[in-house]
GUDRENTOR-127796 format. One line per 5 residues: number of its first residue (from 1); their letters; for each residue x, z, y of C-alpha. Coordinates in Angstrom, 3 decimals. Layout:
N
NUM	A	X/Z/Y; ...
This chain:
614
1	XXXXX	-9.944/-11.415/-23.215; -6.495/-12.262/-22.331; -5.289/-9.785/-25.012; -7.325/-11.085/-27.439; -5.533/-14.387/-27.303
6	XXXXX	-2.067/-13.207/-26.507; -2.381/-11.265/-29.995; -3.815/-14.060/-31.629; -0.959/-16.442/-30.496; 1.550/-15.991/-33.499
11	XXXXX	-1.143/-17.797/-35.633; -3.164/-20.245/-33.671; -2.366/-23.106/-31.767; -5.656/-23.237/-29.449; -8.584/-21.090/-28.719
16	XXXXX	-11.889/-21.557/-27.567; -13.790/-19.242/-24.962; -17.641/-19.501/-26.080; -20.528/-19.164/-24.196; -23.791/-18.064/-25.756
21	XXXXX	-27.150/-18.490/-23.406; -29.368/-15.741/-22.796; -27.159/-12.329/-23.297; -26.828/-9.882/-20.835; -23.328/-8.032/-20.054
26	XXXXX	-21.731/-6.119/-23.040; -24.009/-8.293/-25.728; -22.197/-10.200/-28.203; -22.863/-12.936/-30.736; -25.117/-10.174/-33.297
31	XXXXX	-27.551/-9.592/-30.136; -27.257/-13.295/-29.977; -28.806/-13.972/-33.462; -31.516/-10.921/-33.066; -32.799/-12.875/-30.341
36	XXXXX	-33.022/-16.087/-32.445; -29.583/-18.327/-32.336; -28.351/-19.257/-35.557; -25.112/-21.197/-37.571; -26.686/-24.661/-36.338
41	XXXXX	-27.019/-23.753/-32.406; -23.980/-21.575/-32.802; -21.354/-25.123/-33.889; -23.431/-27.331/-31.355; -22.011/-24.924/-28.735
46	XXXXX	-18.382/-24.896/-30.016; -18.529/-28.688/-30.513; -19.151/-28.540/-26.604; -16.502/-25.865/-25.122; -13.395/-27.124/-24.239
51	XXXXX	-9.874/-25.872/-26.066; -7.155/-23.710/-24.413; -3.837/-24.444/-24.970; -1.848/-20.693/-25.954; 1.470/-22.343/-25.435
56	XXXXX	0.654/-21.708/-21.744; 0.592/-17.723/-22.520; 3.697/-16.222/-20.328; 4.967/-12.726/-21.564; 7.177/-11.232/-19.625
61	XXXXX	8.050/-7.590/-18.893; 7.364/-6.746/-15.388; 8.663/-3.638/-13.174; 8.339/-5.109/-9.644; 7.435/-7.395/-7.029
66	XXXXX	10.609/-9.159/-7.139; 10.863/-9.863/-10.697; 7.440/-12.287/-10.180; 8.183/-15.856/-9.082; 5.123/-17.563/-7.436
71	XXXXX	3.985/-20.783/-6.740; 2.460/-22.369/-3.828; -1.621/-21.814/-4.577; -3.529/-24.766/-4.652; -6.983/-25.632/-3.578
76	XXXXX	-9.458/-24.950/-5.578; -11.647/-27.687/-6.996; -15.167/-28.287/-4.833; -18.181/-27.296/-6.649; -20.053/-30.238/-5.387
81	XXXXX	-19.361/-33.653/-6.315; -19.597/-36.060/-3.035; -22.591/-38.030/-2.709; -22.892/-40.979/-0.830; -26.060/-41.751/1.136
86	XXXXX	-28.105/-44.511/-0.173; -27.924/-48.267/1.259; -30.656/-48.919/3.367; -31.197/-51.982/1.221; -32.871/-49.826/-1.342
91	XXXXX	-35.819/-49.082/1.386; -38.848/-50.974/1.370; -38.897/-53.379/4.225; -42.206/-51.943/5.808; -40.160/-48.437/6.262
96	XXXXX	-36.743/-49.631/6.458; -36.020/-49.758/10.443; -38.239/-46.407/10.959; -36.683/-44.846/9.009; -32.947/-45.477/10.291
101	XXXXX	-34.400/-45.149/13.564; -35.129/-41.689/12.586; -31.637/-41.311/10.689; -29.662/-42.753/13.608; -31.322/-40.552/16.481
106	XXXXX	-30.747/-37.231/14.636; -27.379/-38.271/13.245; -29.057/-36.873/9.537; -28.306/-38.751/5.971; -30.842/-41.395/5.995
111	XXXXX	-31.739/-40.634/2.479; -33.400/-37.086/3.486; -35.841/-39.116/5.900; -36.615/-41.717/3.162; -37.615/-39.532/0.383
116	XXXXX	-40.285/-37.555/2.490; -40.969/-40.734/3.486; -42.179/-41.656/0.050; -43.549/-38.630/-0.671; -45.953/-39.347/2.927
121	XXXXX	-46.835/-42.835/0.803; -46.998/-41.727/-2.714; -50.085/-39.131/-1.203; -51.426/-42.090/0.745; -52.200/-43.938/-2.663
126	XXXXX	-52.714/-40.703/-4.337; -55.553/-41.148/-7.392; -56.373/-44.447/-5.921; -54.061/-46.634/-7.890; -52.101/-46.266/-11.072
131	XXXXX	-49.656/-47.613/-12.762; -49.009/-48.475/-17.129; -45.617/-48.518/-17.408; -46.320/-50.076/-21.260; -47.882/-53.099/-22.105
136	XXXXX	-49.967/-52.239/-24.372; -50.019/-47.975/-24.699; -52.320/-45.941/-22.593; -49.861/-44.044/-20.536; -50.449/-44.073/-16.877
141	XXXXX	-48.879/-42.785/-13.873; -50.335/-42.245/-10.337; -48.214/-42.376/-6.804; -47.980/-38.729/-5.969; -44.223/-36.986/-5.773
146	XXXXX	-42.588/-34.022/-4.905; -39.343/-33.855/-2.318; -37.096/-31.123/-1.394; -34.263/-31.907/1.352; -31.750/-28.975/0.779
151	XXXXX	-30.207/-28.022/3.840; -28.009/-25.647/5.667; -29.904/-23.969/8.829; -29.457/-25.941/12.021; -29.039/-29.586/10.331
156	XXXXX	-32.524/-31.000/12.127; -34.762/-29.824/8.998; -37.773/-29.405/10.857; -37.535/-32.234/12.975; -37.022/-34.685/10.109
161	XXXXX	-40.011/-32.562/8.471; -42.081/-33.143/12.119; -40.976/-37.221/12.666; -42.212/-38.668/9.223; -45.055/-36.631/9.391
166	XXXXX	-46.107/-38.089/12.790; -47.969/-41.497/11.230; -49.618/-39.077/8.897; -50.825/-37.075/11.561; -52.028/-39.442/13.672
171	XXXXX	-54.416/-40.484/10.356; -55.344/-37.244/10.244; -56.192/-36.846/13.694; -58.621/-39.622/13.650; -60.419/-38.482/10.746
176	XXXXX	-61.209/-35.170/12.823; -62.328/-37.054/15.615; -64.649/-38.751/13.442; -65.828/-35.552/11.457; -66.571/-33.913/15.279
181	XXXXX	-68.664/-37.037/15.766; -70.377/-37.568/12.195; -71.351/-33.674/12.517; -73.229/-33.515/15.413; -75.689/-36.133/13.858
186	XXXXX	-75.745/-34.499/10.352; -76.838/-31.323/11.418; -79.871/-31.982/12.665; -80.395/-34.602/10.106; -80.101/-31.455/7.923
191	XXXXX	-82.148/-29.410/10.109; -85.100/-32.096/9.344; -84.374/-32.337/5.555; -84.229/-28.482/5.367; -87.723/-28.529/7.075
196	XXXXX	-88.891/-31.330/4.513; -87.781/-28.619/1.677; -89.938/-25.892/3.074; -93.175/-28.039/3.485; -92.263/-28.872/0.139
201	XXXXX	-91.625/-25.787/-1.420; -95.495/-24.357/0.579; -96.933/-27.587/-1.294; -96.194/-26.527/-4.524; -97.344/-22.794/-4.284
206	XXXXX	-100.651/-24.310/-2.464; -100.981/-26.448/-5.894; -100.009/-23.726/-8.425; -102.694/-21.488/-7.348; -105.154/-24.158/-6.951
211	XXXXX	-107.803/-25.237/-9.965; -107.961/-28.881/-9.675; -108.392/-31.101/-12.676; -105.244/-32.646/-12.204; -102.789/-29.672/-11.173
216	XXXXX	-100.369/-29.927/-13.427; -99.562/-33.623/-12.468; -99.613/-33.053/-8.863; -97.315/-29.782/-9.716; -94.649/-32.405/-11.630
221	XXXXX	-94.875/-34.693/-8.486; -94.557/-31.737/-6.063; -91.447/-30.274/-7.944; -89.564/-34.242/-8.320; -90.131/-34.685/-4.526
226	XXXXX	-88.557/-31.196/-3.733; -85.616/-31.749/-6.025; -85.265/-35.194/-4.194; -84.966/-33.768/-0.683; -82.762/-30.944/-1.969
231	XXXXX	-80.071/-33.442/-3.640; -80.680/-36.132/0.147; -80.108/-32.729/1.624; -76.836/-31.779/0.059; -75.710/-35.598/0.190
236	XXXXX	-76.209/-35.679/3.700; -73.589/-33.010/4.293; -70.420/-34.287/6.008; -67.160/-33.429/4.968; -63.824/-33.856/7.273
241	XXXXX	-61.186/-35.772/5.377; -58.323/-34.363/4.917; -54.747/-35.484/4.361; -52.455/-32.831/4.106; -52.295/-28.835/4.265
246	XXXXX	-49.017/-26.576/5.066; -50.483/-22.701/3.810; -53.888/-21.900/1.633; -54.196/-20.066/-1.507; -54.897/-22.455/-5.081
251	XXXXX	-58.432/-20.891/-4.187; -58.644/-23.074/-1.631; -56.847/-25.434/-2.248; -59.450/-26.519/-5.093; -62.272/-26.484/-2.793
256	XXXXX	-60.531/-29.040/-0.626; -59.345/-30.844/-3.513; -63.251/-30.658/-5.261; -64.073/-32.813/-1.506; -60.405/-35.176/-0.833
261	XXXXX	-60.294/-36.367/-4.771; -57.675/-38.935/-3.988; -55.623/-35.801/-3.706; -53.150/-33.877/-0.848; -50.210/-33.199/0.461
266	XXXXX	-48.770/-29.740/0.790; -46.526/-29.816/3.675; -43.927/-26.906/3.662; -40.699/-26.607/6.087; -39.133/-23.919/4.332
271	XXXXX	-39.994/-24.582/0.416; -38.171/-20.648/-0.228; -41.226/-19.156/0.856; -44.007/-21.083/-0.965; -41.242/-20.317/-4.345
276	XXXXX	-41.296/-16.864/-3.675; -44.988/-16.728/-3.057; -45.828/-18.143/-6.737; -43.579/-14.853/-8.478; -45.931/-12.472/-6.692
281	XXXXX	-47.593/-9.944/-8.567; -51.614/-10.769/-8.967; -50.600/-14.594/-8.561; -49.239/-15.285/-11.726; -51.593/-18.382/-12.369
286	XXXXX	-50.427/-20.365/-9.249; -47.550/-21.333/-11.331; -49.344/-23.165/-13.504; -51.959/-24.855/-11.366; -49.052/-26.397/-9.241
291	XXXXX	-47.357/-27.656/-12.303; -50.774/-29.539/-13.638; -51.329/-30.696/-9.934; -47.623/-32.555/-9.805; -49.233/-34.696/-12.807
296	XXXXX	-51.836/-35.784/-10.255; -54.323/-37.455/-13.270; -56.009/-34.456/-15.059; -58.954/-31.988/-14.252; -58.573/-28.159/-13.779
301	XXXXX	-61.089/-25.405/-13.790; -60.604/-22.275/-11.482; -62.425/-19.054/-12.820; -62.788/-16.095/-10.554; -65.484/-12.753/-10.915
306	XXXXX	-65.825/-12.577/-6.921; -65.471/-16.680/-6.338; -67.247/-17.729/-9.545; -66.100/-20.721/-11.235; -64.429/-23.972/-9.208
311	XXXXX	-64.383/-27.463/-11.248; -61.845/-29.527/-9.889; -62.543/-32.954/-11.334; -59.020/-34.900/-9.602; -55.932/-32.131/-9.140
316	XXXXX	-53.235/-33.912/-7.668; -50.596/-32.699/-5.153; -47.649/-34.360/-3.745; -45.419/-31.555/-1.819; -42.454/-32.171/0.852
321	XXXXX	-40.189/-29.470/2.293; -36.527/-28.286/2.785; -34.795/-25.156/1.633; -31.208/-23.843/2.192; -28.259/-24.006/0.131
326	XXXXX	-28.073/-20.406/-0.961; -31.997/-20.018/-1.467; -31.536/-22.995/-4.255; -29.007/-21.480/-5.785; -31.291/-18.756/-7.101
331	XXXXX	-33.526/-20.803/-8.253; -31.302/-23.170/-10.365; -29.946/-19.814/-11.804; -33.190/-18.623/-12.649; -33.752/-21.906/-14.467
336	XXXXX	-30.659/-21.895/-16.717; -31.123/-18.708/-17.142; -34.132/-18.503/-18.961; -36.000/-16.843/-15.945; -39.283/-17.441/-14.731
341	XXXXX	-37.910/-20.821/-13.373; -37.741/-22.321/-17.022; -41.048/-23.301/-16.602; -40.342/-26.759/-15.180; -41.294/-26.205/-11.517
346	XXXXX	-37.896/-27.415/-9.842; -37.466/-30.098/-12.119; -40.466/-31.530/-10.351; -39.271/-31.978/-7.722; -37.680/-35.530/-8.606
351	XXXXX	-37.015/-36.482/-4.912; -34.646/-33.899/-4.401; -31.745/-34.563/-2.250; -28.545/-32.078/-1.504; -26.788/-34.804/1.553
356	XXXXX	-23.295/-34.740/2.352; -23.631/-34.817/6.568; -20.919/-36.857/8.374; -18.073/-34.655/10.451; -18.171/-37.507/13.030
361	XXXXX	-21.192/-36.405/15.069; -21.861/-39.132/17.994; -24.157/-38.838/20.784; -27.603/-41.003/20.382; -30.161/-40.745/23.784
366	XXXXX	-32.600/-43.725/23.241; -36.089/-44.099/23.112; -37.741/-44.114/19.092; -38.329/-47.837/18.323; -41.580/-48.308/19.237
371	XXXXX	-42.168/-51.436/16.781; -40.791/-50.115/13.734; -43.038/-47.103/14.097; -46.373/-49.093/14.428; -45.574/-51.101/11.340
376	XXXXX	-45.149/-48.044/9.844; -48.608/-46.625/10.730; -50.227/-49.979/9.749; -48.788/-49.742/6.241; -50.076/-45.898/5.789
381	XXXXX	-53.164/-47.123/7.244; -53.790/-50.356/4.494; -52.745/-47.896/1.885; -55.270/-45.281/3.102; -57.748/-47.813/2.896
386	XXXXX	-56.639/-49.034/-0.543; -59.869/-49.952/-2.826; -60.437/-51.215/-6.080; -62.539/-54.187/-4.781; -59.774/-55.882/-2.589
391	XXXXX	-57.690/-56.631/-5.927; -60.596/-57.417/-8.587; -57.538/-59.100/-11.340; -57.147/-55.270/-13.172; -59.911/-53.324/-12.257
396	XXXXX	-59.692/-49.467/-14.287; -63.636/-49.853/-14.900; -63.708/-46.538/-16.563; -62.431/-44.685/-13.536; -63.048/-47.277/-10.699
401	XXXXX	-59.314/-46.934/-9.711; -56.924/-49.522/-9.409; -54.905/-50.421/-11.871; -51.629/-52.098/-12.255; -48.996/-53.587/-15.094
406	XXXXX	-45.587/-55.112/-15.031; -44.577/-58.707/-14.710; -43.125/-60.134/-17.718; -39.463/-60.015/-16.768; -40.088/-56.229/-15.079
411	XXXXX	-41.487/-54.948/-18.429; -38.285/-56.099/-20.212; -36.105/-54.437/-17.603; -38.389/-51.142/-17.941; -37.974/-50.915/-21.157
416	XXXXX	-34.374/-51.253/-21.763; -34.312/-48.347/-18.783; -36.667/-45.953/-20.573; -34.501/-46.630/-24.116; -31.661/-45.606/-22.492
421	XXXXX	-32.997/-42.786/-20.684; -34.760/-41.064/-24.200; -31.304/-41.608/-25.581; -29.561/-39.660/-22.928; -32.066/-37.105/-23.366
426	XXXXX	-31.444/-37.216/-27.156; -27.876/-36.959/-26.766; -26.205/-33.922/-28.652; -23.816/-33.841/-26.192; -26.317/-32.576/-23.100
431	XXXXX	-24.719/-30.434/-20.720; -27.445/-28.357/-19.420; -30.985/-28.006/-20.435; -32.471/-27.142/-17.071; -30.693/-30.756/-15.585
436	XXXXX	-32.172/-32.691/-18.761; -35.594/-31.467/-18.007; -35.124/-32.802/-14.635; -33.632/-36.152/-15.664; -37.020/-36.603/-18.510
441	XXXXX	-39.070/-36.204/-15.296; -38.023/-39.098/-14.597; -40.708/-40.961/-16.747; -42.706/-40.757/-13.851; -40.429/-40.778/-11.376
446	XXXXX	-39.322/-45.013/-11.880; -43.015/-46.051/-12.362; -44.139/-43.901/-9.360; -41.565/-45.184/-7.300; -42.392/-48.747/-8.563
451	XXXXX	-46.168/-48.440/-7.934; -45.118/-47.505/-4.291; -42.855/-50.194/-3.727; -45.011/-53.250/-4.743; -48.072/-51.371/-2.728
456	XXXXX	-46.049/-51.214/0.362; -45.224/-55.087/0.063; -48.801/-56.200/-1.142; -50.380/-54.410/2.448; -48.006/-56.425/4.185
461	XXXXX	-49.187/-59.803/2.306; -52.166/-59.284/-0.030; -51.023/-63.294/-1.377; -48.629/-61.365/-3.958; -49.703/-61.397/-7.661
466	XXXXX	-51.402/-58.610/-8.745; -48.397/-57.693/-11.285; -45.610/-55.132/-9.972; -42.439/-57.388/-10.154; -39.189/-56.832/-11.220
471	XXXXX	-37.411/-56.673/-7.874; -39.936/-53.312/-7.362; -38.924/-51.785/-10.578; -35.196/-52.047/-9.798; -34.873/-50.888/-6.978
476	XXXXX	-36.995/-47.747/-8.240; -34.563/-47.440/-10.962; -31.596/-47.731/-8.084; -33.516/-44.752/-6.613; -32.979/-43.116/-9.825
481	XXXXX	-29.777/-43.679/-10.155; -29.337/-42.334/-6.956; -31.125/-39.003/-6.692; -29.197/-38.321/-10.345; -26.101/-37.499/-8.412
486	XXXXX	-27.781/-35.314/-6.040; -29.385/-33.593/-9.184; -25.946/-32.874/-10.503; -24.832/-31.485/-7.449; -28.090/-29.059/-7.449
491	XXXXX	-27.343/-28.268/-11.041; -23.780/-27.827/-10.458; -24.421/-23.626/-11.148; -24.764/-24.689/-14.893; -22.828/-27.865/-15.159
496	XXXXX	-19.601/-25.822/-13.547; -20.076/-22.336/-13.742; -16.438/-21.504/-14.121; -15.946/-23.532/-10.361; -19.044/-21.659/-9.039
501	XXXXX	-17.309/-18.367/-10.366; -13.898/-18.995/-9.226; -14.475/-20.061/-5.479; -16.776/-16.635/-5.532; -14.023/-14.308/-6.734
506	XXXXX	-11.748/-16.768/-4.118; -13.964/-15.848/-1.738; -13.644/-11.725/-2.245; -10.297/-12.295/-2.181; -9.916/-13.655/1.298
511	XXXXX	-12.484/-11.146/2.633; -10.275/-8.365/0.943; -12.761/-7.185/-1.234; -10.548/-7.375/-3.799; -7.043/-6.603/-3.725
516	XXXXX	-3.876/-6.165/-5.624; -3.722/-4.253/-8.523; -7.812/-4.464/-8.771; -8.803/-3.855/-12.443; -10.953/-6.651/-14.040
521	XXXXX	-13.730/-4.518/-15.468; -14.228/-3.005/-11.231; -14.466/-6.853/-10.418; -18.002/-7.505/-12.097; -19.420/-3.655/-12.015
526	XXXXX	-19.580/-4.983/-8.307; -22.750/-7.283/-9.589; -21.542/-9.797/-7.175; -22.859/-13.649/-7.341; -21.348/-15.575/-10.008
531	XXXXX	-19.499/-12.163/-10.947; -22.109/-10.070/-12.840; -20.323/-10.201/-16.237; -16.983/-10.144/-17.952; -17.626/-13.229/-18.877
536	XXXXX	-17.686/-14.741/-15.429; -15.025/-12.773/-14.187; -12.478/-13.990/-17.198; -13.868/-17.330/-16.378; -13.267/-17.353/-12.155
541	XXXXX	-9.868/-15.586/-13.426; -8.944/-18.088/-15.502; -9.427/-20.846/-12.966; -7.545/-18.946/-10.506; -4.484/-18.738/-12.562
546	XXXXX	-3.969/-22.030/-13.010; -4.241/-22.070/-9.469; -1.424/-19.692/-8.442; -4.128/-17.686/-7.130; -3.647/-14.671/-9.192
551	XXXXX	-1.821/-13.678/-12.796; -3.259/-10.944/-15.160; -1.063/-7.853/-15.868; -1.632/-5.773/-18.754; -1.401/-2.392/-18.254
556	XXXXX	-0.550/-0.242/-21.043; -0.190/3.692/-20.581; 1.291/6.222/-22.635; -1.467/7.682/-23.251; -5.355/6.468/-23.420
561	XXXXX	-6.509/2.269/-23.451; -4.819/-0.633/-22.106; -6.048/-2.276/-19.323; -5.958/-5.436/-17.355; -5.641/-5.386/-13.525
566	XXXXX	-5.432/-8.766/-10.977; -2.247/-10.031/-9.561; -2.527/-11.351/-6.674; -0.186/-14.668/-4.989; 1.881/-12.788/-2.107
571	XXXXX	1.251/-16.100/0.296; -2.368/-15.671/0.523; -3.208/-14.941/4.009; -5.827/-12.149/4.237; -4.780/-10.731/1.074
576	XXXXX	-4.204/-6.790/1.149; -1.956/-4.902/-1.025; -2.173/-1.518/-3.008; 0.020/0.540/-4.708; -0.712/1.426/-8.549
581	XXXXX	-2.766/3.385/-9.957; -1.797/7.316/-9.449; -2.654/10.239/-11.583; -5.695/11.288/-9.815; -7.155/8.251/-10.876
586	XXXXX	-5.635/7.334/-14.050; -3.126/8.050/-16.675; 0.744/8.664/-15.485; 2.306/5.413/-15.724; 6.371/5.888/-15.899
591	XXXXX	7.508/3.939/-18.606; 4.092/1.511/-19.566; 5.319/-1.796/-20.753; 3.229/-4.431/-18.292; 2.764/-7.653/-20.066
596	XXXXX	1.917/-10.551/-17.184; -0.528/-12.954/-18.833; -1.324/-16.604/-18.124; -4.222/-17.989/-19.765; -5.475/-21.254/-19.188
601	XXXXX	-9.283/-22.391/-17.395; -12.902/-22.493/-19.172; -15.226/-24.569/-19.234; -18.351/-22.299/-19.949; -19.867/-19.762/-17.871
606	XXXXX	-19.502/-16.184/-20.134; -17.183/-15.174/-22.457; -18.541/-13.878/-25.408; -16.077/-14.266/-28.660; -12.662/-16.546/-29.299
611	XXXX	-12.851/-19.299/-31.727; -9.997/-19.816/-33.668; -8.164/-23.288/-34.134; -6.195/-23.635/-36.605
């Protein structure tokens, strides 16, 4: 590419590297248009590249070493933004000092604890209340949320995971008790019922074959009795409430679902797994009942030959789990890709936090505070026991759920949020399709969050109105602000590939996978991360060179194609040199004029054509 633009630099003052989505090394813009872009996509994505400036193209002849002056290399820019943690101010009271108890003891980001936190509550109200963001429309949003804590190995993942769980758990462990207890008495209240049925069942062949005047109406009696005992039979059947599950197959998981209709949580510690498990062969619909189960109001219908057919009247999940750095990665790629994850599953997960952890670790050996945790379990414990009767002002009659609105002064403030979120999503100037799904996710999100917020304070004093107030809403929309910078730093692969591509090539560098005199075209048939293409190599390359890293030598034999080979900065440590190319290898090279070549950084993520300015 770096020919290209040194030719073109007699007649242009600026160029523009282009990236087109979707094409797959050695395409160009015609495969482009086969596969449906056109003149309108194609200026949208020129309005968005940045320029390069040519007068920073350096010829210069060059026969050694010596005739190279170098610069100092400078550090490359981070690919992740810093975060900051969020104020504990922006914690609901009933959580707040359990939640930097748990922060504080493991010396962890307090805003990894507080979104599976919410997740823990969100399941809690599940189905049981909702929310209507409008005033007037229709649309309604339950409680239940998805969280993913991305973290390296070793950071305390499961720990966190194990602590906010623990309230949970002890709900959970009550219920068996109580199942263990209930059971005993129901089976041989069944035992009696399911003698009742075959008495029953003997009555009505004794009165079929009989040839009284009045058989058929004792028949009719006989058979509404039976059915009577059958359904007392079935409703006397105890089922053990359930609050969460960590491993079970959507099979099962609807059966459990058809019994807990208020919904479940899906506890995984390492999300990578469950991900992986849903791009199986043979389990190609699990993808799409977990993406109607995040929406947590509809119905779904499971159809099987060997199961039969499973109605699931209430399908809602909430999920919490953690997942490393370099699994995510993948995933995001996958998902501005085009992959199989552009189908909206990560963008679910809208409590998904990638932490900066503090370098100053400190020593904490107390005791967990005792008091914070038992207001804690009270507060899961009013919301488990949530019901439509204890807050008669906004009854949902059709679906015998709770339902809530905004205040006055919080609908205002919602609606100048939503406006300016649909006009961010509107904008032409999006980055990154895969981060504006995530951000339009959101729409639930805010209320969600809301609807959680006022529910934790009304458990703590049932006197509140029964109108979510403004002070809820904001800091929900605080939250969003919030977990919007840790989305950028997840999306980072598409917001900035070329940093993504030039730390990897960096990276080869140091480990002396690549070394001086390396041609550009051997860099990405290596199918290394971030390296698989020309386009990404150019990119990284580009980067580097304004770096001092590295310079781009054109190499041009007396005989067969020019080439370009990577110049590397002397002063990096680790670095390994090479001599040039022999004749074994490639054309004799006495006497090839080597043009050194400084082009200037990228902004996209594969090079694909040069766009003239005049």
């Amino acid at each position: 590419m770096s020919v290209v633009a040194a030719a073109i630099s007699s007649v242009v003052s600026s160029y523009k590297i282009v990236l087109l989505p979707a094409l797959m090394d050695k395409e160009d813009i015609c495969d482009w248009i086969r596969k449906g872009g056109n003149a309108k996509d194609f200026s949208d994505i020129c309005g968005k590249t940045n320029e390069n400036n040519l007068a920073l193209l350096q010829h210069k002849t060059v026969h050694d070493d010596s005739s190279r002056a170098w610069n100092a290399p400078k550090d490359l820019p981070s690919i992740h933004a810093p975060v900051q943690d969020i104020s504990p101010e922006f914690i609901p009271e009933s959580l707040k000092l359990w939640v930097s108890d748990i922060a504080e003891r493991m010396q962890v980001p307090l805003v990894c604890v507080a979104v599976l936190a919410l997740t823990v509550v969100g399941s809690l109200i599940g189905r049981k209340a909702r929310i209507y963001p409008k005033k007037e429309d229709d649309w309604c949003e339950v409680a239940n949320l998805w969280s993913m804590i991305i973290m390296p190995s070793g950071r305390l993942k499961s720990p966190i995971i194990n602590a906010v769980l623990k309230p949970l758990q002890e709900l959970s462990d009550q219920a068996e008790s109580m199942f263990d207890a209930q059971s005993k008495e129901a089976e041989i209240e069944r035992a009696v019922f399911e003698a009742k049925i075959q008495a029953a069942k003997k009555e009505i062949q004794k009165i079929a074959i009989s040839h009284a005047q009045n058989r058929d109406d004792r028949l009719e009696a006989a058979q509404r009795d039976l059915i009577q005992l059958q359904q007392t039979c079935e409703d006397s059947r105890v089922n053990a409430k359930r609050y969460k599950i960590h491993d079970a197959t959507v099979e099962k998981i609807g059966e459990l679902l058809k019994i807990n209709t208020n919904g479940l949580l899906l506890v995984r510690d390492e999300l990578s797994g469950w991900l992986s498990s849903l791009d199986r062969i043979g389990r190609e619909g699990d993808r799409e009942f977990f993406l109607e189960a995040w929406n947590g109001k509809g119905s779904y219908d499971v159809d099987r030959i060997a199961r039969g057919s499973l109605h699931i009247s209430a399908l809602c999940l909430s999920i919490l789990g953690g997942i490393p750095p370099g699994k995510i990665e993948s995933y995001v790629e996958s998902a501005i890709s085009g992959g199989a994850g552009n189908d909206g599953l990560l963008q679910r997960f809208g409590l998904m936090v990638h932490a900066d952890f503090k370098k100053d670790w400190r020593l904490v050996d107390r005791a967990p505070n005792k008091q914070a945790y038992e207001r804690v379990k009270n507060a899961f414990f009013r919301l488990d026991q949530l019901d439509h009767a204890d807050h008669p002002s906004e009854p949902d009659a059709a679906n015998n759920k709770l339902s809530f609105h905004f205040d006055a002064e919080a609908q205002e403030i919602f609606y100048e949020w939503l406006t300016r979120l649909e006009t961010s999503i509107r904008a032409e100037e999006n980055e990154c399709d895969a981060f504006i799904s995530h951000i339009s996710k959101y729409r639930k999100l805010v209320p969600a969050l809301a609807l959680q917020f006022f529910l934790l304070k009304k458990v703590d004093d049932p006197s509140i109105g029964e109108q979510i107030d403004a002070q809820s809403l904001a800091v929900a929309i605080e939250w969003s602000r919030h977990l919007e910078t840790h989305a950028r730093r997840v999306y980072s692969l598409a917001l900035n590939p070329q940093i993504h591509a030039a730390r990897s090539l960096a990276q080869k560098i140091k480990q002396g996978k690549i070394t001086d005199g390396a041609r550009l075209r051997d860099i990405y048939r290596h199918q290394w991360s971030d390296l698989r293409t020309r386009a990404a190599v150019d990119m990284a390359v580009a980067v580097l060179i304004e770096g001092n890293w590295v310079l781009v030598e054109e190499i041009r034999p007396t005989t067969g194609a020019p080439f370009e080979v990577l110049r590397l900065n002397p002063s990096l440590q680790g670095v390994s040199r090479v001599h040039q190319p022999n004749e074994s290898s490639e054309n004799e090279l006495d006497g090839t004029d080597r043009s050194q070549v400084d082009i200037s950084g990228s902004s996209v993520n594969r090079v694909l054509g040069l766009e003239a300015i005049a």
